[in-house]
C-alpha positions as CSV (number, residue, x, y, z in Angstrom):
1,X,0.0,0.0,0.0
2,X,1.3,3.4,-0.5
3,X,1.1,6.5,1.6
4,X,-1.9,9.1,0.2
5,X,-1.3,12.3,-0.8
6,X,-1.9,14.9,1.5
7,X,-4.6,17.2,0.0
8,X,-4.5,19.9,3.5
9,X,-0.7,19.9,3.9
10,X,-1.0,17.6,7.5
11,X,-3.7,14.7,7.0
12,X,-3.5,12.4,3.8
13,X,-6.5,11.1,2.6
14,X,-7.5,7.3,3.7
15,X,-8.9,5.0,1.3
16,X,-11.3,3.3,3.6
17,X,-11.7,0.4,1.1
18,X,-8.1,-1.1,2.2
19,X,-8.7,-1.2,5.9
20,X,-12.8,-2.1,6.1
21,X,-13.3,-5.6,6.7
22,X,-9.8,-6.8,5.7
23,X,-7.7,-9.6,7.8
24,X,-4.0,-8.2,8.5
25,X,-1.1,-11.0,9.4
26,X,1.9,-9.1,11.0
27,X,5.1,-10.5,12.1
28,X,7.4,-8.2,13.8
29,X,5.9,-4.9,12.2
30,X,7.9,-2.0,13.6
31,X,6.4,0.8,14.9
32,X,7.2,3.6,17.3
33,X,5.9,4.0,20.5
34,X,5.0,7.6,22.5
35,X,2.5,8.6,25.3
36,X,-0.1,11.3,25.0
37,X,-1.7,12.3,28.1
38,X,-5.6,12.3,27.9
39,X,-8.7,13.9,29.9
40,X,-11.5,11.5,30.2
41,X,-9.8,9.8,27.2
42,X,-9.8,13.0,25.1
43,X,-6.0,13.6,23.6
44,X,-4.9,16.7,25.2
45,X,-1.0,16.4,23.2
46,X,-1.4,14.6,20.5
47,X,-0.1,16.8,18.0
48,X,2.6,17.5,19.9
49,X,3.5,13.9,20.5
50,X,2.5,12.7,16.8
51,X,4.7,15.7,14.9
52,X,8.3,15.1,17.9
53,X,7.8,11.3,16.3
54,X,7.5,12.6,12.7
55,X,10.4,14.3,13.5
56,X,12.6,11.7,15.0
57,X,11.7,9.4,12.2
58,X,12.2,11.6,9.0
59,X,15.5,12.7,11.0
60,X,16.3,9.1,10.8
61,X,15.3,8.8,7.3
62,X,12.1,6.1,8.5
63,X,9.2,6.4,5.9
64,X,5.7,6.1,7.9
65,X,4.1,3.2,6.6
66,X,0.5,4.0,5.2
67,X,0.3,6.7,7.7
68,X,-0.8,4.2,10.4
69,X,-1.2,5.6,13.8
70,X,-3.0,2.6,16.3
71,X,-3.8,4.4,19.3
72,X,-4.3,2.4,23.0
73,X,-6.2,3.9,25.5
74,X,-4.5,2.8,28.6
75,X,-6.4,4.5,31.3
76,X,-9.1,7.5,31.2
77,X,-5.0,9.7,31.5
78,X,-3.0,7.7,28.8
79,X,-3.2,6.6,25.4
80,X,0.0,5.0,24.0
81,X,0.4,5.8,19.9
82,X,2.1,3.3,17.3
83,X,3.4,5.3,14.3
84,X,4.0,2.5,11.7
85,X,7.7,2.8,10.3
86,X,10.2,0.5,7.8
87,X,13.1,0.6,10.4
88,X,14.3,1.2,13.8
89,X,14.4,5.2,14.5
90,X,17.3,6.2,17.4
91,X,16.4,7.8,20.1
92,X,12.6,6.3,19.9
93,X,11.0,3.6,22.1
94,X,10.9,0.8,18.7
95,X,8.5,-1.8,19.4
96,X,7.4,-4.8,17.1
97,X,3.8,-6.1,16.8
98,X,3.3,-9.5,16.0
99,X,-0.5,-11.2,15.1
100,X,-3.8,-11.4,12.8
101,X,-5.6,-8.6,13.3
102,X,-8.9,-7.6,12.0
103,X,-9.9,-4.4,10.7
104,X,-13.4,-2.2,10.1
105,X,-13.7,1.5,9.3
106,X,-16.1,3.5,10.7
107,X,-16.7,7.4,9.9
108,X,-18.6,10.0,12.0
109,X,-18.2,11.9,14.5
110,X,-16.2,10.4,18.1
111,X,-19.4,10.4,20.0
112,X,-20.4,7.0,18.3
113,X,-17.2,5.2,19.6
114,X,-19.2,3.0,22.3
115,X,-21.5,2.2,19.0
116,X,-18.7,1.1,17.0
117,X,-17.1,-1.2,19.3
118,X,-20.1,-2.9,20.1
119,X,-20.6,-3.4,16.2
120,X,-16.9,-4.8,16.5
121,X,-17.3,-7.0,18.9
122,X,-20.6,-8.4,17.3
123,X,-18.7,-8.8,14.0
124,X,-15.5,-10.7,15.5
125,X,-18.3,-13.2,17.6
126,X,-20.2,-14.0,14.2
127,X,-16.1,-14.8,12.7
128,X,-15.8,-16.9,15.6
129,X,-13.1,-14.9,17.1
130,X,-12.7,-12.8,20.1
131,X,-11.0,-9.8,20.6
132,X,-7.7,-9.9,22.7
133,X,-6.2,-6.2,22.0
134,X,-7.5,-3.1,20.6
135,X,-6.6,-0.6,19.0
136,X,-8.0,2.8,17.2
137,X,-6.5,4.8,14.2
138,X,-8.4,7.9,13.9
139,X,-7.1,8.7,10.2
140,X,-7.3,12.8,10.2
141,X,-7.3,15.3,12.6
142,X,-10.5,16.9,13.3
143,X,-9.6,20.0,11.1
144,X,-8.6,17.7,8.2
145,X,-11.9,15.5,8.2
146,X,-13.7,18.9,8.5
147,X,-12.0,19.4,5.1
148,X,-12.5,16.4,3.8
149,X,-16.5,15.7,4.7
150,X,-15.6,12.6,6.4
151,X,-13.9,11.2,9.8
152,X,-12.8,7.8,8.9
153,X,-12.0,5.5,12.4
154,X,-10.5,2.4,11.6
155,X,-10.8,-0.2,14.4
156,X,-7.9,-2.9,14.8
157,X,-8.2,-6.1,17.0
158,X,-6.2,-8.7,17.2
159,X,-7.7,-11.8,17.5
């Protein structure tokens, strides 16, 4: 897959079609890790977080992998961010994620995060699979899906 071309000058476009109901196999995928400190699980540095990683990893010479971002809400104070890359970036906290995981896009507006998961979870029971890690990649920034007309959320769990 190649990375989109960004239309706004910060979010690329997402081609929802290569992330809704596909099955992803990943052995050993690098990715970066950070921390962004949330409210009530609302980001409150995100963009500060997400462009220091952009950074490090064009400083490095990494090229961001489809433009992935899985986001892991720790606690109602925490969500970690994976920043896909091709190779180890100095200086960063590299981790590697290994396993199937199963994808579905959803677009609107946050509020209907509850009603998407449920409709996750009902879609991974009827695969006869359940879900053993999730994760979130909210595709634009809310000033770029403004732009755009849509707010794609793509929902990752492995299984």
């Amino acid at each position: 897959m190649k990375t989109q071309v960004f239309d706004t000058g910060c979010c690329p476009r997402v081609n929802p079609s290569l992330w809704d109901d596909k099955m992803h196999t990943w052995k050993d995928k690098l990715f970066m890790k950070g921390s962004v400190f949330t409210l009530f699980f609302m980001p409150i540095n995100f963009g500060s977080v997400i462009t220091r990683m952009m950074k490090q990893a064009s400083n490095a010479k990494a090229t961001i992998q489809n433009n992935l971002c899985l986001s892991d809400h720790t606690t109602m104070f925490n969500m970690n961010i994976y920043l896909a890359v091709d190779k180890k970036v100095p200086a960063a906290k590299n981790v590697a994620i290994s396993g199937t995981f199963y994808s579905k896009v959803y677009e609107g507006d946050f509020s209907k995060t509850g009603e998407w998961c449920k409709d996750f979870e009902s879609i991974i029971k009827k695969k006869g699979h359940t879900v053993n890690k999730w994760y979130m990649w909210y595709t634009t920034c809310p000033k770029c899906a403004k732009i755009y007309g849509k707010n794609y959320v793509v929902i990752f769990g492995k299984i």
